[in-house]
Structures are given as structure tokens and as C-alpha cells.
N, CA, C and O atoms as a MOPAC input file, in Angstrom:
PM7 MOZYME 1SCF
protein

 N    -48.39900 1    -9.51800 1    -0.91500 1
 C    -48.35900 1    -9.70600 1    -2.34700 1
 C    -48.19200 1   -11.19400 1    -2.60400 1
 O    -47.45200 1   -11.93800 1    -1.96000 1
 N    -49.07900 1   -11.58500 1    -3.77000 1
 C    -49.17400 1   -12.97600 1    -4.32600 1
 C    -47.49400 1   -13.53400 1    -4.44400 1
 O    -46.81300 1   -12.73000 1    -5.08000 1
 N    -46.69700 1   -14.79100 1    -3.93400 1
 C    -45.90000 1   -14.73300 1    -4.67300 1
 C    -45.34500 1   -16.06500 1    -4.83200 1
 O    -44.56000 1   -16.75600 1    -4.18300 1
 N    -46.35300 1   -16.27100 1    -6.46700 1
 C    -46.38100 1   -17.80000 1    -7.20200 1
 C    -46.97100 1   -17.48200 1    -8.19200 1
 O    -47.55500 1   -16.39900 1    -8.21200 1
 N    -46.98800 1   -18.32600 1    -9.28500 1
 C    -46.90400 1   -18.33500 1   -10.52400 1
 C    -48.64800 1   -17.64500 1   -10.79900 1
 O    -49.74900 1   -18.10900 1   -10.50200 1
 N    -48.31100 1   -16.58500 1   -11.37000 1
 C    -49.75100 1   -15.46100 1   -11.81800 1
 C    -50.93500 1   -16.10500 1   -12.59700 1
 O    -50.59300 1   -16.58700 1   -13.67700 1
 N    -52.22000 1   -16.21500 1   -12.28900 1
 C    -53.00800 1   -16.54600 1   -13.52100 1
 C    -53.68000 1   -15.75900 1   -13.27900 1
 O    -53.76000 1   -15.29900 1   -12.14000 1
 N    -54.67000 1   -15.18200 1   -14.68200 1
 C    -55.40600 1   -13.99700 1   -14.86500 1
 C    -55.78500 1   -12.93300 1   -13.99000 1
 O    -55.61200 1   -11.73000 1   -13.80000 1
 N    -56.57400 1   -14.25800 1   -13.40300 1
 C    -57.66700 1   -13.46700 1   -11.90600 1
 C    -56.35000 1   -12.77100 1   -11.39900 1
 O    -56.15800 1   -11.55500 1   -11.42500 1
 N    -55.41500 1   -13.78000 1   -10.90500 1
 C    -54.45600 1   -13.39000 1    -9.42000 1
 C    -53.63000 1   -11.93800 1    -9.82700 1
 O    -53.33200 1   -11.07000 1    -9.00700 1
 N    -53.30800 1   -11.89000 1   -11.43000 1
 C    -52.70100 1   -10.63700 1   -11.75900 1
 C    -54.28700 1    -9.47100 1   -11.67600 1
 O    -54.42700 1    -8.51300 1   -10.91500 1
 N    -54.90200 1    -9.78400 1   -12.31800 1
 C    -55.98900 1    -8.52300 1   -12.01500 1
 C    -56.41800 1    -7.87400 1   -10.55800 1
 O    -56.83300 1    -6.73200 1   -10.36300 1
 N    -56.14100 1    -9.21600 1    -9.32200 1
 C    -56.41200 1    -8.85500 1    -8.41500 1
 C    -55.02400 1    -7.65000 1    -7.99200 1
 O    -55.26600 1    -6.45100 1    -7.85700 1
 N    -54.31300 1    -7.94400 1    -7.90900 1
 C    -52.93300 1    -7.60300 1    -7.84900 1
 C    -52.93500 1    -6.08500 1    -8.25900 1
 O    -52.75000 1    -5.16900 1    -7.45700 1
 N    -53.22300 1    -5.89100 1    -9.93200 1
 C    -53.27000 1    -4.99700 1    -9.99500 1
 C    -54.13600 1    -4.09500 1    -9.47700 1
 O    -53.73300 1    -2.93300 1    -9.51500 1
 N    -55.24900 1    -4.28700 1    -8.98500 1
 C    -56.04800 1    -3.58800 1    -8.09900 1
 C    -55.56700 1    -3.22600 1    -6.98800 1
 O    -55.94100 1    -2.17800 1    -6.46100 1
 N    -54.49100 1    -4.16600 1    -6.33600 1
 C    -53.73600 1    -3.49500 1    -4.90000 1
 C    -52.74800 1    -2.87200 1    -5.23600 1
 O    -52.07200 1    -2.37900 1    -4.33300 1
 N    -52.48800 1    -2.75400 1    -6.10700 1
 C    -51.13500 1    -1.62900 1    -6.62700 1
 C    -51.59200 1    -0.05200 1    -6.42700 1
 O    -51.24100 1     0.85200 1    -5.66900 1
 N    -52.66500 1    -0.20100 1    -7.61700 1
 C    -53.54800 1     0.93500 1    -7.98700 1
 C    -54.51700 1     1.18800 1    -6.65500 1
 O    -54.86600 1     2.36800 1    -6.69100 1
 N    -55.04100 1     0.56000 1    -5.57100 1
 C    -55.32000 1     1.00500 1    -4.36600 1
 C    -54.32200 1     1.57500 1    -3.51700 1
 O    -54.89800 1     2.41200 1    -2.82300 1
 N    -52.87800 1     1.52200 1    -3.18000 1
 C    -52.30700 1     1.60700 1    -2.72700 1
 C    -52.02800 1     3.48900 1    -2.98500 1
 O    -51.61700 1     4.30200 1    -2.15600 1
 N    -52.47400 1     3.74000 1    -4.58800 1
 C    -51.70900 1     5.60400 1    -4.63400 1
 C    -53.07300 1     6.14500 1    -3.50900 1
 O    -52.97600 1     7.08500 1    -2.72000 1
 N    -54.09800 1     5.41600 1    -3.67200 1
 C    -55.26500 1     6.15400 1    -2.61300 1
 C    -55.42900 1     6.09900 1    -0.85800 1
 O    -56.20300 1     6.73600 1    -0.14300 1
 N    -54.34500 1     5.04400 1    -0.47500 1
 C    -54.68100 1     4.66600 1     0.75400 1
 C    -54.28900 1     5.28600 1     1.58700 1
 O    -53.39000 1     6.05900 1     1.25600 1
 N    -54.61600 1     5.29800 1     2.71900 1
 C    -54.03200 1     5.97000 1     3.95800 1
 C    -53.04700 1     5.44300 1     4.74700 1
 O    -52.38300 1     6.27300 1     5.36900 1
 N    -52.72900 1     4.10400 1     4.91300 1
 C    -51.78600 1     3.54800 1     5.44700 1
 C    -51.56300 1     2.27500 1     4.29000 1
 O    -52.36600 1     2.13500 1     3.36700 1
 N    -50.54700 1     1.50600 1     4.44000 1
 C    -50.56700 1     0.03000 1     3.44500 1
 C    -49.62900 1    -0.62900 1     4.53700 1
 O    -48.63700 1    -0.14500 1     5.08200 1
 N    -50.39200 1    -2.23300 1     4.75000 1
 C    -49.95300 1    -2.91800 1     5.53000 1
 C    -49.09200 1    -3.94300 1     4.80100 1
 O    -49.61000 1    -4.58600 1     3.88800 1
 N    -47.91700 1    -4.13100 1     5.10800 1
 C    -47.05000 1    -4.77400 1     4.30600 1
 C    -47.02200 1    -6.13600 1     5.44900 1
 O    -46.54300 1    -5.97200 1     6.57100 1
 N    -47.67600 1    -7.67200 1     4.94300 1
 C    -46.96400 1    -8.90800 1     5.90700 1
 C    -45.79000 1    -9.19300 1     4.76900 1
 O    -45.81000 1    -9.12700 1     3.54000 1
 N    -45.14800 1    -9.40800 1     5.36600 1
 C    -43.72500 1   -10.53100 1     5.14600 1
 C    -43.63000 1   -11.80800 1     5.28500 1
 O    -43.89800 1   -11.82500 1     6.48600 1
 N    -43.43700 1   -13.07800 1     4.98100 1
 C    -43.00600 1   -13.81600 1     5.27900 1
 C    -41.26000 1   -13.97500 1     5.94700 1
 O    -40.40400 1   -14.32500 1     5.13400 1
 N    -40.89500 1   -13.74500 1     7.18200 1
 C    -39.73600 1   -13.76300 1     7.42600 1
 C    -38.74700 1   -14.29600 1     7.03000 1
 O    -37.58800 1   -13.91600 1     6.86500 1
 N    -39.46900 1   -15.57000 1     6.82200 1
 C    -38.51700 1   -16.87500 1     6.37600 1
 C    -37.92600 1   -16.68100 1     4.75500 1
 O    -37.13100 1   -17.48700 1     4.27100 1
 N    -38.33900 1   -15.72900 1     4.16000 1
 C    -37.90500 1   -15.70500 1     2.72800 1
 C    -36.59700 1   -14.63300 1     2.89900 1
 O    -36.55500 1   -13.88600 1     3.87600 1
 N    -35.74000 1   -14.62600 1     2.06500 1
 C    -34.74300 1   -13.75800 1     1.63000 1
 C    -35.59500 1   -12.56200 1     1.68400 1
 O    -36.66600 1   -12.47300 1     1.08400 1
 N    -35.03000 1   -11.55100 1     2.50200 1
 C    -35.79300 1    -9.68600 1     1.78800 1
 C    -35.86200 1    -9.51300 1     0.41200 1
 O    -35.34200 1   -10.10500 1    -0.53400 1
 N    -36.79000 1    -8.35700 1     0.53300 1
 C    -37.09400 1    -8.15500 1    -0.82000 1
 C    -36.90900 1    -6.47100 1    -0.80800 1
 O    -37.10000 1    -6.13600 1     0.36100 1
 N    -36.70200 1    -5.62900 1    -1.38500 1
 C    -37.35700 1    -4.08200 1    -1.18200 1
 C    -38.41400 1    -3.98500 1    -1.27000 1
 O    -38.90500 1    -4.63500 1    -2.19300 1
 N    -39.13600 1    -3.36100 1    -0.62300 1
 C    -40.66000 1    -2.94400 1    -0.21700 1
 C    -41.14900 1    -2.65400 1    -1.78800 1
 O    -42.27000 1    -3.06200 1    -2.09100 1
 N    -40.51500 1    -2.10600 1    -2.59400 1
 C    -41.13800 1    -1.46800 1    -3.53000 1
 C    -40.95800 1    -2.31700 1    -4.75400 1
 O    -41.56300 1    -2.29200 1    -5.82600 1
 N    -40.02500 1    -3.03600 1    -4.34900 1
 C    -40.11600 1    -4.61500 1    -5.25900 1
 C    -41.18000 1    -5.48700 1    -5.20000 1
 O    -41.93200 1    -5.90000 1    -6.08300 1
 N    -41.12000 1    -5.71600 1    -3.93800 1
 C    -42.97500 1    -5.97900 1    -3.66700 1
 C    -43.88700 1    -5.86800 1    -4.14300 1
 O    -44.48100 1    -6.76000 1    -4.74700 1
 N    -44.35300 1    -4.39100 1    -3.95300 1
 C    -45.15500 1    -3.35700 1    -4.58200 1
 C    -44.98800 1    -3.15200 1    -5.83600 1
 O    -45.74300 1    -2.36300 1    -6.40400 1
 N    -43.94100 1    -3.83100 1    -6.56600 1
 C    -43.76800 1    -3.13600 1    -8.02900 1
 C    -44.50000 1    -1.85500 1    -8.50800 1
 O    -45.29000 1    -1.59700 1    -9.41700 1
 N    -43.90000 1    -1.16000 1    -7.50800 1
 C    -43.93700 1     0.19400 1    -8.30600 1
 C    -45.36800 1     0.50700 1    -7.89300 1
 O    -45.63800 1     1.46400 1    -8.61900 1
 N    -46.09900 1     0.33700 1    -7.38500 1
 C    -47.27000 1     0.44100 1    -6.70200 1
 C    -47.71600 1     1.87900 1    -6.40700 1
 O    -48.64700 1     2.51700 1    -6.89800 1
 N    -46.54400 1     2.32600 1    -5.20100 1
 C    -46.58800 1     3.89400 1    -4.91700 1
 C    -45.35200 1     4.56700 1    -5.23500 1
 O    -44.82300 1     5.41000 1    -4.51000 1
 N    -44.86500 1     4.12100 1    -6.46100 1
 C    -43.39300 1     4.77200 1    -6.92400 1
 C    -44.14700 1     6.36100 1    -7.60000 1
 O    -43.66700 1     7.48400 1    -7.44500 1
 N    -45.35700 1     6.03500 1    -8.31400 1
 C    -45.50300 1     7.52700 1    -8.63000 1
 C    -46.46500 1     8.78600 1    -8.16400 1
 O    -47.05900 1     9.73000 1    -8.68500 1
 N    -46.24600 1     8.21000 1    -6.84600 1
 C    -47.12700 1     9.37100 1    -5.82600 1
 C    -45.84700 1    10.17800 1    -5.12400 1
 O    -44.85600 1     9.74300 1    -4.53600 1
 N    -46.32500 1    11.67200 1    -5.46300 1
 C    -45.32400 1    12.11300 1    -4.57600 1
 C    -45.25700 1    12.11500 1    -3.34900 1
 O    -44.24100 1    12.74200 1    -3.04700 1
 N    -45.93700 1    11.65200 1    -2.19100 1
 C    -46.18200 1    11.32700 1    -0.91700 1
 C    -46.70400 1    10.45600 1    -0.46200 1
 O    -47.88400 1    10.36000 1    -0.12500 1
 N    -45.52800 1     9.40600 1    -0.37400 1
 C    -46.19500 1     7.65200 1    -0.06200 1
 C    -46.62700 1     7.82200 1     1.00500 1
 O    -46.17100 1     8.85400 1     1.49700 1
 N    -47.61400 1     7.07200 1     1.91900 1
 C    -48.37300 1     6.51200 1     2.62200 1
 C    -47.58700 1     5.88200 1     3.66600 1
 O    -46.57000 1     5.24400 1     3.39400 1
 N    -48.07300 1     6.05400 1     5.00400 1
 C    -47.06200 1     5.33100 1     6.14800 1
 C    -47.02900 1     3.90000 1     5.55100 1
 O    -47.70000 1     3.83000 1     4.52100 1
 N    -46.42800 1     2.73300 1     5.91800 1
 C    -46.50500 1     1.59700 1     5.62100 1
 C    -46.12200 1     0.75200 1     6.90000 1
 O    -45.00800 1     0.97300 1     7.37400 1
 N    -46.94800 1    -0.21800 1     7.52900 1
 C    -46.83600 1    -1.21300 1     8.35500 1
 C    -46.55100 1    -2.37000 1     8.10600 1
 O    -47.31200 1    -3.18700 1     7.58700 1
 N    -45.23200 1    -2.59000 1     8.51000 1
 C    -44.44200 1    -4.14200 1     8.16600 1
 C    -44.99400 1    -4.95100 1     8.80500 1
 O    -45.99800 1    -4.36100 1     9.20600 1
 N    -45.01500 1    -6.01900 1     9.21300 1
 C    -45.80300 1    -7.12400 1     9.65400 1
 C    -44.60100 1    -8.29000 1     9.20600 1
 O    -44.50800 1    -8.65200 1     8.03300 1
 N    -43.97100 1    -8.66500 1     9.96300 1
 C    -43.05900 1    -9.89700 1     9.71200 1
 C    -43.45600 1   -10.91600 1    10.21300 1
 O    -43.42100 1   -10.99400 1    11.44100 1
 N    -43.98000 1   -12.06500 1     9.40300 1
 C    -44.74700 1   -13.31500 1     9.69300 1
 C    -43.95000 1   -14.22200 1     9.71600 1
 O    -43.01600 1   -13.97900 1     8.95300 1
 N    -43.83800 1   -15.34000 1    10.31600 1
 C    -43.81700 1   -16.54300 1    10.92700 1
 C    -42.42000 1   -16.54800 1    11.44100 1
 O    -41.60600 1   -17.44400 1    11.21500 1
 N    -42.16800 1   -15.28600 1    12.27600 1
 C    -41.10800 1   -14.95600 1    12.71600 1
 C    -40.54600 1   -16.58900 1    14.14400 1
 O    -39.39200 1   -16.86700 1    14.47200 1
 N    -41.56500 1   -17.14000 1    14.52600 1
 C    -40.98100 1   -18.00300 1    15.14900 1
 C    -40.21100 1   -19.34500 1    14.44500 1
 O    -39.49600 1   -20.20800 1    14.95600 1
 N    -40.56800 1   -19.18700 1    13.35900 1
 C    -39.12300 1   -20.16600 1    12.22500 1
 C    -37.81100 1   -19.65700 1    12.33400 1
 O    -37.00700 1   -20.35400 1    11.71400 1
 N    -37.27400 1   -18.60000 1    12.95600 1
 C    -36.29800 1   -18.37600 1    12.43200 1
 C    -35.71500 1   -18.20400 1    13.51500 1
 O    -36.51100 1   -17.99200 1    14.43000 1
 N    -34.00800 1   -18.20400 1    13.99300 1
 C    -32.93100 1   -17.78400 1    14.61700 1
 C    -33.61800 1   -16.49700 1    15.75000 1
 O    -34.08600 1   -15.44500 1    15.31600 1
 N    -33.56600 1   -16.77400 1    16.92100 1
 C    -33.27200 1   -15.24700 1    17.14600 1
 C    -32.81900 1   -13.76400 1    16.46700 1
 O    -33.21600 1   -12.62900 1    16.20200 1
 N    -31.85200 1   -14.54000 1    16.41000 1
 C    -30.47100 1   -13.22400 1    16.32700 1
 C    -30.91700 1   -12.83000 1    14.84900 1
 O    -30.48500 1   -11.81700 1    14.29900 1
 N    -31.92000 1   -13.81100 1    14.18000 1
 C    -32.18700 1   -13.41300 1    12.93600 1
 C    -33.46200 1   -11.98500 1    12.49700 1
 O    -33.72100 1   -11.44400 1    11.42200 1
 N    -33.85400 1   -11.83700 1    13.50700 1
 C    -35.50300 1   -11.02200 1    13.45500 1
 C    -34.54200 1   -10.06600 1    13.45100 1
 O    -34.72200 1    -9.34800 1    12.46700 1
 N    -33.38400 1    -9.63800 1    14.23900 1
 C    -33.24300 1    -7.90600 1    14.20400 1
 C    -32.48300 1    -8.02700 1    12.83600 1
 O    -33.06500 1    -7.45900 1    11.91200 1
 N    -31.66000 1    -8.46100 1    12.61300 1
 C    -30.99600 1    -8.44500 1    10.91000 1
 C    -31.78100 1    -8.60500 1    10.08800 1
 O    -31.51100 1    -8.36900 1     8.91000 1
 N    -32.91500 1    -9.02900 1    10.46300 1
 C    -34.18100 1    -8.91300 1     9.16500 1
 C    -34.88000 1    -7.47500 1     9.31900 1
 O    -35.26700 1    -6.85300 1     8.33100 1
 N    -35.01900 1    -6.96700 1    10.70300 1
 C    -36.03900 1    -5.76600 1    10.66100 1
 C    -34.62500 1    -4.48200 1    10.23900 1
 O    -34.55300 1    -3.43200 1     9.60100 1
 N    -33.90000 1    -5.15700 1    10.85600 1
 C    -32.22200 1    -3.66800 1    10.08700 1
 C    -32.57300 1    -3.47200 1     9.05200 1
 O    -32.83100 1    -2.30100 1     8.77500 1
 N    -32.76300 1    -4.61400 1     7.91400 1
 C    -32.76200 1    -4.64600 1     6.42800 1
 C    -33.87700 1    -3.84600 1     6.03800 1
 O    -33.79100 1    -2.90000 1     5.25600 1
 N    -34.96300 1    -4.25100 1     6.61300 1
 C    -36.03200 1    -3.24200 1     5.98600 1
 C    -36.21500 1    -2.25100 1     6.59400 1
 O    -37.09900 1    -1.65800 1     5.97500 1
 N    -35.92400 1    -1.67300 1     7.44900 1
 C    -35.91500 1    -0.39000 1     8.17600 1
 C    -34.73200 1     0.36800 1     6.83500 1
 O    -34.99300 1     1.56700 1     6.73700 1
 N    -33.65400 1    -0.03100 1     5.92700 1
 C    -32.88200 1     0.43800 1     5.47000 1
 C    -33.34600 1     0.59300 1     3.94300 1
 O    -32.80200 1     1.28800 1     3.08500 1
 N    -34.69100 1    -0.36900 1     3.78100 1
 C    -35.01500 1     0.10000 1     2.61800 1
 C    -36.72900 1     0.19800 1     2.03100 1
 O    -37.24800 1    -0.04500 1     0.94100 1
 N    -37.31500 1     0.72800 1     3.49700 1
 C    -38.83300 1     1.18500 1     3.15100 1
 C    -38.63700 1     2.73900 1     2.94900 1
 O    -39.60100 1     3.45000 1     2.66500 1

């Protein structure tokens, strides 16, 4: 997900991956590691909040070599606790 200041296009595109997301078969979620977590569905704003049977979802934590060791498993705890 885009995440910087919206202009037209970038929200229309956006909303197209929201609204792709109630149809998909899997949704690949990258992360940037280096940012504070987010909830998945904060992300997604609400993306697949109104399907009654979300879609597996594949995390993808990117540029995991910026960060601490000891930091990747306290980052994957966090979202394992709230996908």
C-alpha cells in the first residue's frame, strides 16, 4: 500500500486494490520492516473487512537487513498477533 501523500490517480489506484482484494485468492502483503507496525487491516483499510472469508495473506517483510537482529522476530510476533 501507497504510503505518502494521495493524488487522484494514486487514490483510484488504491481503491482498485482494496476492491480486488474481496475477489482474490491469496493477497500479498510487503512491509517495509523498518517502519513502526501497522495492523494488516489498517493497511488495507478495510479492504477485506466485509467478506466473510478473508483470503490467506502473505507477509513479505522488506528491507529486513536494516534492522537489529533481535528485531525481525518482535516484528514477525507483532503481526502474527494481528493478521
Amino acid at each position: 500500500v501507497i504510503q505518502k501523500k494521495m493524488h487522484k490517480l494514486d487514490a483510484m489506484m488504491m481503491t482498485n486494490v482494496r476492491t480486488a482484494a474481496i475477489n482474490a485468492d491469496c493477497i500479498l502483503i510487503v512491509i517495509d520492516v523498518c517502519k513502526v507496525p501497522e495492523k494488516v487491516d489498517d493497511v488495507m483499510e478495510g479492504g477485506t473487512s466485509n467478506v466473510k472469508e478473508k483470503p490467506p495473506m502473505l507477509l513479505v517483510l522488506n528491507k529486513k537487513d536494516l534492522i537489529k537482529p533481535g528485531e525481525i522476530s518482535k516484528r514477525i510476533e507483532w503481526y502474527e498477533k494481528l493478521v
